[in-house]
DSSP file (Angstrom, degrees, kcal/mol; ACC not computed):
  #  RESIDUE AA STRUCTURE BP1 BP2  ACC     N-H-->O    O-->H-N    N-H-->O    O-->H-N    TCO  KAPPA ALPHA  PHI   PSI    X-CA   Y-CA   Z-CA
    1    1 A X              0   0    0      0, 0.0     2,-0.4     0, 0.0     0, 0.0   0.000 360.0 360.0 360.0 118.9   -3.8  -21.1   12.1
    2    2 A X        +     0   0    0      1,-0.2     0, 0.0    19,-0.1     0, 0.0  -0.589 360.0 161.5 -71.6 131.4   -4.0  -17.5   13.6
    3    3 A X        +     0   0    0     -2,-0.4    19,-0.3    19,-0.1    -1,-0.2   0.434  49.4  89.0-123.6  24.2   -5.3  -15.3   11.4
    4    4 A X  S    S+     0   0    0     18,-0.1    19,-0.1    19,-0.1     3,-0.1   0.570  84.2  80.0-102.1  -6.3   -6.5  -12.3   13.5
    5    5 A X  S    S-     0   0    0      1,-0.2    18,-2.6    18,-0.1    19,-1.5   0.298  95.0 -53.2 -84.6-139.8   -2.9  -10.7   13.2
    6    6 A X  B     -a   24   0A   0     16,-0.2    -1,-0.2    17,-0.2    19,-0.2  -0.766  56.9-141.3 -90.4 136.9   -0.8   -8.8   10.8
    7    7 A X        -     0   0    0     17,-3.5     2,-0.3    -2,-0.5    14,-0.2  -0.330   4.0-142.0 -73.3 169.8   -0.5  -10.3    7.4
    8    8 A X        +     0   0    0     12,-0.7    11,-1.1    -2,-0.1    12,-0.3  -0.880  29.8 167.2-132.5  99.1    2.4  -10.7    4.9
    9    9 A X        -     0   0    0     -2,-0.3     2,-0.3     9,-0.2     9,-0.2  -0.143  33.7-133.0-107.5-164.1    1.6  -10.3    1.2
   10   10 A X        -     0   0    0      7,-0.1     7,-1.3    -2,-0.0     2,-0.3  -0.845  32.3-122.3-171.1 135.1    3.4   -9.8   -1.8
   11   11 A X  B     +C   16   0B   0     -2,-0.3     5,-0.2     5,-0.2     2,-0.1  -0.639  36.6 172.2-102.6 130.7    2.1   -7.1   -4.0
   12   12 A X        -     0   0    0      3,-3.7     2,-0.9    -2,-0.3    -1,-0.1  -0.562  42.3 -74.2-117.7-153.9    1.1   -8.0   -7.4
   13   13 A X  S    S-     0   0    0      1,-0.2     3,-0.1    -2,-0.1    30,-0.0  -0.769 113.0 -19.1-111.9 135.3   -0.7   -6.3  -10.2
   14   14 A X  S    S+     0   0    0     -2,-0.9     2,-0.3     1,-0.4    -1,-0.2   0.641 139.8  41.5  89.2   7.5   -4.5   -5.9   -9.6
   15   15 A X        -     0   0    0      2,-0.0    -3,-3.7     0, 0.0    -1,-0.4  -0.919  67.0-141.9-149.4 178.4   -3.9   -8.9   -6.9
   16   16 A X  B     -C   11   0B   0     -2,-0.3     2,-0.5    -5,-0.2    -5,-0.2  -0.831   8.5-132.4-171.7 157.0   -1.8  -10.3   -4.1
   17   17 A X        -     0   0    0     -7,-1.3     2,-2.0    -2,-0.3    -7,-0.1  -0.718  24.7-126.6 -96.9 130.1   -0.4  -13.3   -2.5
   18   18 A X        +     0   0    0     -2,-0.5     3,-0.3    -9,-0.2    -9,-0.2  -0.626  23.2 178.7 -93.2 115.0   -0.4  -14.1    0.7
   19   19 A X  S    S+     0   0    0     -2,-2.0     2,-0.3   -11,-1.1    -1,-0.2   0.630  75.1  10.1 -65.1 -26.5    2.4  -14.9    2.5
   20   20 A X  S    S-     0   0    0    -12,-0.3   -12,-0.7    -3,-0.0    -1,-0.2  -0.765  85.5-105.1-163.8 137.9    1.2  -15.4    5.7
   21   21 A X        +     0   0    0     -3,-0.3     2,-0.2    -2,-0.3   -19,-0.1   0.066  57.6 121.7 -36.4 145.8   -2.1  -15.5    6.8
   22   22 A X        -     0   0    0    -19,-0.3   -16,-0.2   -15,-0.1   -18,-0.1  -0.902  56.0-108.3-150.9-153.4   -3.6  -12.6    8.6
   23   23 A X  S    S+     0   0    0    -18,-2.6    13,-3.5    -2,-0.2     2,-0.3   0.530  86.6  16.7-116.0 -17.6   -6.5   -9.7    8.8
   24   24 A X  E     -aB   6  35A   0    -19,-1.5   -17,-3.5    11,-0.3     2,-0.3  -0.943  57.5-137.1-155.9 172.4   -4.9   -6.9    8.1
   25   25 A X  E     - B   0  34A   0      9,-0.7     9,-2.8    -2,-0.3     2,-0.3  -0.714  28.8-116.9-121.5 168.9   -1.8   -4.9    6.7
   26   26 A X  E     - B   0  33A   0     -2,-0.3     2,-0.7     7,-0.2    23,-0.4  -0.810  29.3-124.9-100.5 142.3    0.1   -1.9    7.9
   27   27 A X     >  -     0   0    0      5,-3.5     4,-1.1    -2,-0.3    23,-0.1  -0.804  18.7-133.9-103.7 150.3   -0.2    0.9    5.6
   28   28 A X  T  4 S+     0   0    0     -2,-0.7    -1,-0.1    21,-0.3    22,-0.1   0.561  97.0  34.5 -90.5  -4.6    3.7    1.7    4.9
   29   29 A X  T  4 S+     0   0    0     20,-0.1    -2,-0.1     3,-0.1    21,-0.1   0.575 130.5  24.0 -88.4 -95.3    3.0    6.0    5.5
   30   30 A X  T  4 S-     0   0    0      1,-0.2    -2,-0.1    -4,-0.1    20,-0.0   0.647  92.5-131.5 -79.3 -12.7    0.3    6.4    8.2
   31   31 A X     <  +     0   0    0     -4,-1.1    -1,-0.2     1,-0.2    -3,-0.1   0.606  48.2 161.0  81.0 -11.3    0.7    3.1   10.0
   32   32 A X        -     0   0    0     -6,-0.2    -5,-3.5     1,-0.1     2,-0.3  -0.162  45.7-115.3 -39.8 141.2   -3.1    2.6    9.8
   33   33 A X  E     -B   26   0A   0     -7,-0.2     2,-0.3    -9,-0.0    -7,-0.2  -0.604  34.8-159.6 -57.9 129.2   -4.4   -1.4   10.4
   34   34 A X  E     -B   25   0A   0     -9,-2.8    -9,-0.7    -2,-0.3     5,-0.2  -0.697  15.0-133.9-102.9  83.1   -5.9   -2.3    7.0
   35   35 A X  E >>  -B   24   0A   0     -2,-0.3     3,-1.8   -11,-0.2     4,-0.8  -0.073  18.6-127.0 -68.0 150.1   -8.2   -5.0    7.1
   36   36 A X  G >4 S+     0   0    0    -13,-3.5     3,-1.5     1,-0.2    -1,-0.1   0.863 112.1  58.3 -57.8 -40.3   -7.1   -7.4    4.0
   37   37 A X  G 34 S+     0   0    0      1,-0.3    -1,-0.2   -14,-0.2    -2,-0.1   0.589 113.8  44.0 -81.6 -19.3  -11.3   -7.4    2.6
   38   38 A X  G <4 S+     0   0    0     -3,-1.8    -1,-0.3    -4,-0.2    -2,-0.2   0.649  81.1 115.5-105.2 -11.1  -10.6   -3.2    2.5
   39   39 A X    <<  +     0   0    0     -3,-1.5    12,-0.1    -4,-0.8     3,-0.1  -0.407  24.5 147.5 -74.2 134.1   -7.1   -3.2    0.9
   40   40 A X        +     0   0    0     10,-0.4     2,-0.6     1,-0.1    -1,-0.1   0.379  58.2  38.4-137.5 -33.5   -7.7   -1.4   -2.5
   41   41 A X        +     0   0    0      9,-0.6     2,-0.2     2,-0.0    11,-0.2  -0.707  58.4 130.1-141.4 112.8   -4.1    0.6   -3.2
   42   42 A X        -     0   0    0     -2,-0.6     2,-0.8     7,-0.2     7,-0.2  -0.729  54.3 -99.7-137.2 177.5   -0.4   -0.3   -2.6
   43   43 A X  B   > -D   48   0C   0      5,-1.5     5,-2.0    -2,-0.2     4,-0.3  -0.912  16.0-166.0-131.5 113.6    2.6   -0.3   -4.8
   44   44 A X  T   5S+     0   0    0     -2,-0.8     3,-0.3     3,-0.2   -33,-0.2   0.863  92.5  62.8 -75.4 -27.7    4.1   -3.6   -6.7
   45   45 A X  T   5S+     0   0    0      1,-0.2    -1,-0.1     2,-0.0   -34,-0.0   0.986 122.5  14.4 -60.1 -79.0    7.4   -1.5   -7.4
   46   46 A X  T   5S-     0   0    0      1,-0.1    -1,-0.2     2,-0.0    -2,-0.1   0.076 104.3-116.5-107.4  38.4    8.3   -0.9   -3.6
   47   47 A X  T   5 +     0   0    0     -3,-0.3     2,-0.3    -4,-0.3    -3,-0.2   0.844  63.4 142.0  51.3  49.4    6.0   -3.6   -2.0
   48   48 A X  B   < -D   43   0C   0     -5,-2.0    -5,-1.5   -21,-0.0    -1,-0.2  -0.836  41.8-147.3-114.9 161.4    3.7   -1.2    0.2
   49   49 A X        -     0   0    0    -23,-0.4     2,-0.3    -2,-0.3   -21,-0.3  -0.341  21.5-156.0 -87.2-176.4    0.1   -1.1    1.0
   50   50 A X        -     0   0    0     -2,-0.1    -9,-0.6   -23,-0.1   -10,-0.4  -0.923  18.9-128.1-149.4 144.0   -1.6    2.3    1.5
   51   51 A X  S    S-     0   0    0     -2,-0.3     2,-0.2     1,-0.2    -9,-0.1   0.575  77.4 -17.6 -39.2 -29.1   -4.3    3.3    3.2
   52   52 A X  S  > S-     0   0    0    -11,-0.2     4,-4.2   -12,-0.0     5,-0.3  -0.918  72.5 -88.8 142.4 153.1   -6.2    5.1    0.8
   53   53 A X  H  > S+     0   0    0     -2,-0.2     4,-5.8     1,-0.2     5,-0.2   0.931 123.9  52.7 -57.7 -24.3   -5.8    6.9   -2.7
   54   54 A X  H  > S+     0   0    0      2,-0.2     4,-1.3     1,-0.2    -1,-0.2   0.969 114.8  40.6 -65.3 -60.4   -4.8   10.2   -1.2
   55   55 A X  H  > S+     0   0    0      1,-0.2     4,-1.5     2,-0.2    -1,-0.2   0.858 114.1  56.4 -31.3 -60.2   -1.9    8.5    0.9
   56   56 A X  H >X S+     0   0    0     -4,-4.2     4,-1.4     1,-0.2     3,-0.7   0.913 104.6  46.8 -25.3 -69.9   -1.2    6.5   -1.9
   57   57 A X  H 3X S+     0   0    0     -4,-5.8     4,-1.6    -5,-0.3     5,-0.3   0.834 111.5  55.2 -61.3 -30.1   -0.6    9.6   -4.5
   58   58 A X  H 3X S+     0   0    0     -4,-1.3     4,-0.9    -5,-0.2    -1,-0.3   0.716 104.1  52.3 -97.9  -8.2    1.7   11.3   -1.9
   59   59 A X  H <X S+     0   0    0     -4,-1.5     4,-1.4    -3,-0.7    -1,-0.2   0.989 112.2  45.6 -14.3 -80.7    3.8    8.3   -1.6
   60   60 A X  H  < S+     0   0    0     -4,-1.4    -2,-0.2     2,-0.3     8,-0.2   0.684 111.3  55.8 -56.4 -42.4    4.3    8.2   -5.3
   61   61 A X  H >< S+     0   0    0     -4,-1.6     3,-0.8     1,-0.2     7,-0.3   0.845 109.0  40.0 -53.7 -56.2    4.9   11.7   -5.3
   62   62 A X  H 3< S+     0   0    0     -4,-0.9     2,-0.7     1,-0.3    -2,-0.3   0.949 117.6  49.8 -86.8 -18.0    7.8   12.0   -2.8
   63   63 A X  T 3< S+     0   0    0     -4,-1.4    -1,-0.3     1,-0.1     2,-0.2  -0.581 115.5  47.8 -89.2  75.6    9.5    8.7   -4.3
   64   64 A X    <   +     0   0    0     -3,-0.8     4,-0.4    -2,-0.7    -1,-0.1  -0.226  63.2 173.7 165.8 101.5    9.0   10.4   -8.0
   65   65 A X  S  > S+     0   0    0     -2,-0.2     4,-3.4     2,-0.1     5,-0.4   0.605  88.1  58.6 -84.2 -34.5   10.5   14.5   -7.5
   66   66 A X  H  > S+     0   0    0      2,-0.2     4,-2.5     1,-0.2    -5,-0.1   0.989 107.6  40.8 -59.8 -50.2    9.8   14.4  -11.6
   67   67 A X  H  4 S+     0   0    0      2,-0.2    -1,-0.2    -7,-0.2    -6,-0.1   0.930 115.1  45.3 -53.7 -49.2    6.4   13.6  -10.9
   68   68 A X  H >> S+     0   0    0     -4,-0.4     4,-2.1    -7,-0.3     3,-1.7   0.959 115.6  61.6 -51.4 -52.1    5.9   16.1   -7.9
   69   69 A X  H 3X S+     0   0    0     -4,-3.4     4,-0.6     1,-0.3    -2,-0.2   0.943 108.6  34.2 -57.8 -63.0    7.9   18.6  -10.7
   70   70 A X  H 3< S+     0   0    0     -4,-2.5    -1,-0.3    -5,-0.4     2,-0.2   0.095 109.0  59.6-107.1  31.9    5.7   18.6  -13.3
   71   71 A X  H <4 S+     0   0    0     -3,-1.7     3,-0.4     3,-0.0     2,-0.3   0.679 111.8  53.0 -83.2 -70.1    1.9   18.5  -11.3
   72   72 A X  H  < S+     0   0    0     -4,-2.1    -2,-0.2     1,-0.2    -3,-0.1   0.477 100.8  59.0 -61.8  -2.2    3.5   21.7   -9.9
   73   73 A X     <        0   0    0     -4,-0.6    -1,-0.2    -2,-0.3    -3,-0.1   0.333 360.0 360.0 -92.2  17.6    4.0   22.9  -13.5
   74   74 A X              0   0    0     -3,-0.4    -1,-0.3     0, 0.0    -2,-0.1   0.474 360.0 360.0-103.3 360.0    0.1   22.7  -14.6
């Protein structure tokens, strides 16, 4: 069983299952490698990884204009 490529998970919450073995994920914005042992923030809604929180929030931000609409309103 290879496991030095890209994995296939299914996003849960607070976990995920892997669908087929690998080391890493793609992060669904920057395209960054993730190795599985570092993945910390992805989205169960539309089944992404992220890189990191900052990448993460600006996901959520452009699939949410209500959310982007009312940070800018603070």
């Amino acid at each position: 069983m290879d496991i030095s490529g890209e994995a296939r998970l299914r996003y849960l919450d607070g976990d995920f299952e892997v669908l087929k073995p690998g080391a890493f994920v793609r992060c669904a914005v920057t395209g960054e490698a993730i190795p599985l042992d570092m993945l910390r923030y992805w989205s169960v809604a539309r089944q992404e990884p992220y890189a990191n929180a900052s990448v993460s929030l600006k996901r959520e931000l452009e699939a949410d204009p209500r959310l982007a609409a009312s940070i800018k309103q603070r």
